[in-house]
N, C-alpha and C positions, 0 to 999 in steps of 0.2 A: 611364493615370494614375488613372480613376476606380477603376480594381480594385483597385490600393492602399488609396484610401479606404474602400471594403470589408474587405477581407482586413485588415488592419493591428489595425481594434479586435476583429476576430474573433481575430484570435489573442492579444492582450492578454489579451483578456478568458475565453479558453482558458486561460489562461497564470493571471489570477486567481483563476480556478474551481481548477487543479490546485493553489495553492498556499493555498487555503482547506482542498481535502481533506489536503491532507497536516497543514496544523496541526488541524484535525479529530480525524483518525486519532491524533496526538499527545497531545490533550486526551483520549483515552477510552483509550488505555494500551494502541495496537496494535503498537508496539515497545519496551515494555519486557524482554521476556524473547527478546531474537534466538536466545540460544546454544542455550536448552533447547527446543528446538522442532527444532532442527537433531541436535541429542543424543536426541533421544528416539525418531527412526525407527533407534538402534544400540541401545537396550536391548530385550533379550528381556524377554517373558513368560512369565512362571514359570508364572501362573495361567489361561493360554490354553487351551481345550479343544483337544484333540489330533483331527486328521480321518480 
């Protein structure tokens, strides 16, 4: 039973950390653009040196 007492606010407080970074990440604009990121490894380069 004492390893509950442990473990329990370890992962709360895991659990508070992850959900500070994610509104974090949110505040500084790290999913604004999902689609073109996803889109941009399918367009060529025109202006790429050739090897």
């Amino acid at each position: 039973m004492s390893g509950l007492a442990f473990l329990i606010p370890i992962a709360l407080g895991l659990g508070i950390l992850g959900l500070a970074a994610f509104f974090w990440a949110m505040k500084r604009g790290q999913f604004e653009d999902l689609d073109g990121a996803a889109q941009r490894i399918l367009i060529d380069e025109e202006d790429e040196e050739e090897r």
